[in-house]
TITI-537850 format. One line per 3 residues: number of its first residue (from 1); for each residue y, z, x of C-alpha. Coordinates in steps of 0.001 Angstrom, whole numbers, always signed. Last residue first. Example, Ala and Ser with C-alpha at 12.3 -4.5 7.8 and 13.67 -1.06 7.14 Angstrom:
2
2> -1060/+7140/+13670 | -4500/+7800/+12300
This chain:
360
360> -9648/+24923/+10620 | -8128/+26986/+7489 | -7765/+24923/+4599
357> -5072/+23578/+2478 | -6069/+21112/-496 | -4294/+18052/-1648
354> -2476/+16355/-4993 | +748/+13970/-4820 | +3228/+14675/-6931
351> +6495/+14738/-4197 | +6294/+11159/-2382 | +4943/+8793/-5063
348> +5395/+5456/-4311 | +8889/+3890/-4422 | +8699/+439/-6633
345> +12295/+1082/-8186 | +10962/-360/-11857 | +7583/+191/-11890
342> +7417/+3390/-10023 | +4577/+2894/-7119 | +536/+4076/-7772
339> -721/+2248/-4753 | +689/+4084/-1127 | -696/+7209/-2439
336> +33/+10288/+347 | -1755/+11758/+2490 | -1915/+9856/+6151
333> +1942/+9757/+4848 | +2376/+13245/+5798 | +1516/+11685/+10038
330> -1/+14847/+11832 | -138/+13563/+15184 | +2975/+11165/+15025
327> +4996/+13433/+12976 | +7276/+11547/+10515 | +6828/+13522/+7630
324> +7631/+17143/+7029 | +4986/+18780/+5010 | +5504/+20557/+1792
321> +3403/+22804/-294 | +3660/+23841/-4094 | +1012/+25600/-6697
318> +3125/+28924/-6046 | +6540/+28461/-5556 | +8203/+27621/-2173
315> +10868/+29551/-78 | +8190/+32169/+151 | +7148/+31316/+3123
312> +3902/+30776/+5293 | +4536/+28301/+8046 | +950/+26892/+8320
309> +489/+25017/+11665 | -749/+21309/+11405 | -4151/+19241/+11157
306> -4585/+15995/+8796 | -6253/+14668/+6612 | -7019/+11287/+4519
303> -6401/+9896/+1541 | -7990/+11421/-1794 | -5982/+14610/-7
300> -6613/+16905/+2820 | -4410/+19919/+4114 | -6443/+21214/+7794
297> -5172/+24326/+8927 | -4140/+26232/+12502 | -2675/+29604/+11608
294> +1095/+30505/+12399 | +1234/+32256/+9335 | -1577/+33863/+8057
291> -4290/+31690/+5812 | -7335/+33420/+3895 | -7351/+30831/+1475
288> -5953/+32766/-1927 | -3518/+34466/+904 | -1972/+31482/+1792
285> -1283/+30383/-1922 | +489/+33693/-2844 | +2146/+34083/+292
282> +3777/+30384/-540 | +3275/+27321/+2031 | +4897/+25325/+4408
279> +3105/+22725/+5858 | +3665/+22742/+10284 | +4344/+19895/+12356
276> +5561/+21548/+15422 | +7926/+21877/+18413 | +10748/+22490/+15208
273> +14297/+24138/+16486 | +12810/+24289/+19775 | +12276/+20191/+19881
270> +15942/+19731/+19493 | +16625/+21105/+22450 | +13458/+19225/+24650
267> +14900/+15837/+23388 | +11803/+13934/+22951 | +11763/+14336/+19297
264> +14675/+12535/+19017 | +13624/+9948/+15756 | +10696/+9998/+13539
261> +12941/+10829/+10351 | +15727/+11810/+11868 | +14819/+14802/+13517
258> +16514/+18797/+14251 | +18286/+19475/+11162 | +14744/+19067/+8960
255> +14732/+17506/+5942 | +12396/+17749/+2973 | +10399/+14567/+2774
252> +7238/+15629/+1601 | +5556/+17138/-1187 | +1982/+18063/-2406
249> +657/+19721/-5424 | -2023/+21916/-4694 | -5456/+22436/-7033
246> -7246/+19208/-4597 | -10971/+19316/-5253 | -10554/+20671/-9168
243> -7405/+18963/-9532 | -8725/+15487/-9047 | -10436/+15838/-12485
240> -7409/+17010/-14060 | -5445/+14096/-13226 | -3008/+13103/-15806
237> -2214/+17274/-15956 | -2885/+18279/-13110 | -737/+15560/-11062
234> -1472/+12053/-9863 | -11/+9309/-11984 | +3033/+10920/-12442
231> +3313/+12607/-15491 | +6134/+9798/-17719 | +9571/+11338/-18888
228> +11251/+8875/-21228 | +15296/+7686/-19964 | +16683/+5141/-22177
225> +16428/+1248/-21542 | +12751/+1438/-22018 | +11384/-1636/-19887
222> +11232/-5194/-20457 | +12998/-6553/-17523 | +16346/-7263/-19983
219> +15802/-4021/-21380 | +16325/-2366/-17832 | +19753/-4134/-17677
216> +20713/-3571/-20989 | +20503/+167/-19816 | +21463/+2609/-22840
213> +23548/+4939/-21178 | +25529/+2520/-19688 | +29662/+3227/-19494
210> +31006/-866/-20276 | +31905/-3901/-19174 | +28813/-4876/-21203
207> +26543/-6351/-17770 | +27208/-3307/-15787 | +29899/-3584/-12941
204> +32627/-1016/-15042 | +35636/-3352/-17559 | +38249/-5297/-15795
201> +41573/-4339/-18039 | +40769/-44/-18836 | +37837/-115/-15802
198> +40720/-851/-13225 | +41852/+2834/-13985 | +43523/+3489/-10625
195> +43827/+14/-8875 | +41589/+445/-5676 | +43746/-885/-1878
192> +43414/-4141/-686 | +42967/-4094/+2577 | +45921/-3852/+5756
189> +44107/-3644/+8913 | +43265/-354/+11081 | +42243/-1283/+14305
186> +39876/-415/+17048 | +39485/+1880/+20613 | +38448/-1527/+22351
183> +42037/-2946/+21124 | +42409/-6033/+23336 | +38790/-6726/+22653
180> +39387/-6939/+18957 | +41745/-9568/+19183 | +39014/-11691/+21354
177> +36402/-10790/+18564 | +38511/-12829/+16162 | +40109/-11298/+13076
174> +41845/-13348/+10058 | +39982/-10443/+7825 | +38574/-13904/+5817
171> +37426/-15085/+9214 | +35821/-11525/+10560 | +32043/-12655/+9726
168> +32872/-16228/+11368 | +34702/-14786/+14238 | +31677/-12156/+14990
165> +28951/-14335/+14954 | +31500/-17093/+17593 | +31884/-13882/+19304
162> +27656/-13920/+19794 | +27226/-17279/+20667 | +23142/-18029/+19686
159> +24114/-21525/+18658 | +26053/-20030/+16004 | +22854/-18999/+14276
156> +23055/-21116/+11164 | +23573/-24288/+13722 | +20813/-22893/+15615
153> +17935/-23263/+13439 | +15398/-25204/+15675 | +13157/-22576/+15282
150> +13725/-21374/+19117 | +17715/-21194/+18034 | +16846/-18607/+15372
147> +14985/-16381/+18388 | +17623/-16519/+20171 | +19836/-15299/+17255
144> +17690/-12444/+16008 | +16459/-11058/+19585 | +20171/-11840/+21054
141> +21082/-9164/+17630 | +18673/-6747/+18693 | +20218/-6373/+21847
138> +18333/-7277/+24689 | +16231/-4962/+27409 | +14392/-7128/+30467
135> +15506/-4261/+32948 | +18450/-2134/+31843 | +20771/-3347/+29600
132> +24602/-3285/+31675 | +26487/-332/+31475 | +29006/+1190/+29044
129> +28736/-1659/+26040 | +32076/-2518/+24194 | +32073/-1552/+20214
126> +33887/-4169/+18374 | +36040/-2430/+15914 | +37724/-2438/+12432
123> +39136/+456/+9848 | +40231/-672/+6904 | +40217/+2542/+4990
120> +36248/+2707/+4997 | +34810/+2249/+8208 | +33868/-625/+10639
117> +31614/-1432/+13614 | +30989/-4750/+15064 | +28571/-3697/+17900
114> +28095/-4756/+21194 | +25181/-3536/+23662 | +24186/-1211/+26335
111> +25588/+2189/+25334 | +24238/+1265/+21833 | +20211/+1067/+23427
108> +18828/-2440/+23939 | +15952/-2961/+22524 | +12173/-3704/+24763
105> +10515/-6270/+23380 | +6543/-4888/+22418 | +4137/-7859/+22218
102> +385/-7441/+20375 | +1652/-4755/+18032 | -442/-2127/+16851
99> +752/+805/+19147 | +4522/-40/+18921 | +4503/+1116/+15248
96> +2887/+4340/+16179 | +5740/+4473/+18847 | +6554/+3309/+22351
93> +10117/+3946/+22864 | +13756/+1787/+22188 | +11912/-332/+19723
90> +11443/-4346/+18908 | +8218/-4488/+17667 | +5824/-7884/+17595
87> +3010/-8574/+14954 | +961/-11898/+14546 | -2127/-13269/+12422
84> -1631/-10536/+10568 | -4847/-8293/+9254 | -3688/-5562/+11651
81> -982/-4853/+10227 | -3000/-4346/+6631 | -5216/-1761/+8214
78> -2777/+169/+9550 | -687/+322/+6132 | -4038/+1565/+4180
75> -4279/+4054/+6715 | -680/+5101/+6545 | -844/+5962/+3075
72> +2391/+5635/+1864 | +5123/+4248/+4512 | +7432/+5634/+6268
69> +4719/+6384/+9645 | +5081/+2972/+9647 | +8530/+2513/+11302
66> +10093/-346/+12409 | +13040/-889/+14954 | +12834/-4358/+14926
63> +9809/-5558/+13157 | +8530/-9270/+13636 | +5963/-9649/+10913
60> +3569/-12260/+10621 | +873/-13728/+8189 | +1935/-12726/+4845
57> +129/-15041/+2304 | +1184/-16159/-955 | +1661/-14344/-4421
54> -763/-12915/-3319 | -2081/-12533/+186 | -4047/-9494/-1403
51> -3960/-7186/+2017 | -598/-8907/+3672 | +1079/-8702/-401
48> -20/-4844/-1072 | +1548/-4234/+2110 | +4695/-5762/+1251
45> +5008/-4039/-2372 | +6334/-1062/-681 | +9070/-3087/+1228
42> +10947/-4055/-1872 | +12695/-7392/-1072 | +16454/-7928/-1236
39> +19142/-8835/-2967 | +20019/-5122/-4209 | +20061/-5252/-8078
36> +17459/-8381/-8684 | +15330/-6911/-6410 | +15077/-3601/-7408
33> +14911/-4687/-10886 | +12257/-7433/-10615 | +9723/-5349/-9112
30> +6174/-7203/-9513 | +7681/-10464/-9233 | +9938/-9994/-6924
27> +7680/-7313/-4631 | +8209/-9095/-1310 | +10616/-12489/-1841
24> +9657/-14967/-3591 | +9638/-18104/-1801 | +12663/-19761/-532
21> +14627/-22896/-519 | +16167/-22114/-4196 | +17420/-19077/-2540
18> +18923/-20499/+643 | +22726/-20678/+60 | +22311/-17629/-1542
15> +20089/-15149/+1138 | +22327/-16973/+4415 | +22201/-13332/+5211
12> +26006/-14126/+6804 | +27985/-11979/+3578 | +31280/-12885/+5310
9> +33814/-9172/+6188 | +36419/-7656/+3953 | +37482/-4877/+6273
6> +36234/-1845/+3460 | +38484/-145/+770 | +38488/+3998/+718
3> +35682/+5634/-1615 | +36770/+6036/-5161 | +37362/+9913/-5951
């Protein structure tokens, strides 16, 4: 089923118009695909850029809401932060992040600020704060546009008027932000709706028209166009000599219902569905090491190590452990290879890396 038509709504990234003005952005050169298919940089190359300062150098960063515990190898990610001349946060709480930057600007939270928020089906609203930002907190959006009017850039800021933002994006909708104020629950708007079979007179958004399983588009960048199954660059088999010190393969990512990545771990119910970081890990592979569950080990890759609880299960096979990232005293990413990135998406390796367990 096709998902339900959006509020057609101004592409304000300025990212066209300004192309030919800019340099490359992060990872362009190195990961044509990813940029050339979503307009934007790759993030994983950016740390590679701050440490190599090719293909120029990186010399500030202003992150709203950033994360570095997302990263590979957090180390390596540390150390390039603090090679910049320059790094400011924009966050809600003090963080990892927060701890390396020279000026933290306290966010607004979304009970404090407007939001232009739509949904498939034509759905439109503009999202009324309940109370006033507390102390000196701004929306990240006064951050963006104040800060665009400081570098003498206000005319593509709209002089730092926020409805004037909002009438521009809504212009082809034929919406104003005044309109939407008279409705502060929203509106549904009349969109175009999908043509069934559109594919039979406009073709499908590859560059034949048609069903890709040969992908003209990886040709085009030089790589196989059908799929070939590569080892990742650290396993036992590629790596043999690694697997000796570090016979477990090592995954992250896996979900938990309780956090967001590094978000609401402050909130003292959510907290008893996980307090801790633990690594799970099979009966077979806990009792090779002497490990019961609940025991306090150490898991240590190429990288780095780190401390958690072991959570012995038999939800994984033997070989296998997982660690749920994000925690800010036993960060996964301390672990994992920040260097060794797929060549066409650029995203590092965050399920074949190699480590040990050990009991502390």
């Amino acid at each position: 089923m096709l998902p339900d038509p959006m509020v057609p709504m101004k592409d304000v990234s300025l990212f066209h118009e300004k192309k030919a003005q800019l340099k490359p952005r992060a990872g362009e050169q190195t990961f044509p695909v990813w940029t050339d298919m979503y307009q934007e940089g790759q993030a994983n190359a950016l740390i590679d850029q701050i440490l190599t300062e090719k293909p120029y150098p990186i010399k500030a960063i202003i992150g709203v809401g950033m994360n570095l515990m997302i990263w590979p190898n957090t180390g390596r990610v540390k150390a390039a932060i603090r090679k910049l001349d320059f790094f400011s946060v924009i966050d809600y709480f003090e963080t990892v992040t927060t701890d390396e930057a020279q000026v933290i600007l306290p966010a607004a939270t979304w009970f404090e600020r407007s939001s232009l928020v739509t949904r498939p089906g034509g759905f439109v609203q503009l999202r009324q704060p309940v109370v006033e930002p507390m102390g000196e907190a701004w929306p990240d959006w006064k951050f963006i546009l104040e800060l665009g009017k400081k570098l003498g850039l206000g005319d593509q800021v709209w002089n730092g008027d926020f409805d004037t933002y909002i009438n521009d994006r809504l212009k082809s909708a034929d919406l104003t932000a005044d309109q939407l104020r008279q409705h502060p629950a929203g509106i549904r708007i009349p969109v175009a709706q999908h043509v069934p079979k559109s594919y039979e007179h406009k073709g499908f958004n590859t560059p034949s028209g048609k069903v890709e399983i040969y992908s003209s588009i990886l040709k085009a960048h030089g790589f196989d166009p059908l799929p070939v199954y590569r080892e990742p660059a650290e396993s036992p088999i590629s790596t043999p000599e690694l697997f000796d010190t570090y016979p477990l393969v090592f995954t992250s990512g896996g979900r938990s219902k309780a956090y967001t990545h590094s978000q609401f771990r402050q909130i003292d119910n959510l907290r008893k569905i996980l307090p801790e970081p633990v690594v799970q890990i099979s009966p077979k592979d806990a009792d090779a090491r002497g490990i019961q569950h609940g025991n306090l080990v150490q898991v240590t890759s190429e990288r780095g190590c780190i401390q958690v609880k072991a959570d012995v299960t038999d939800r994984l096979p033997g070989g296998v452990i997982h660690l749920y990232h994000c925690w800010r005293d036993a960060d996964a990413n301390a672990l994992t290879d920040g260097q060794d990135l797929d060549p066409i998406s650029g995203y590092p390796p965050f399920k074949s890396g190699l480590c040990e367990v050990s009991r502390v």
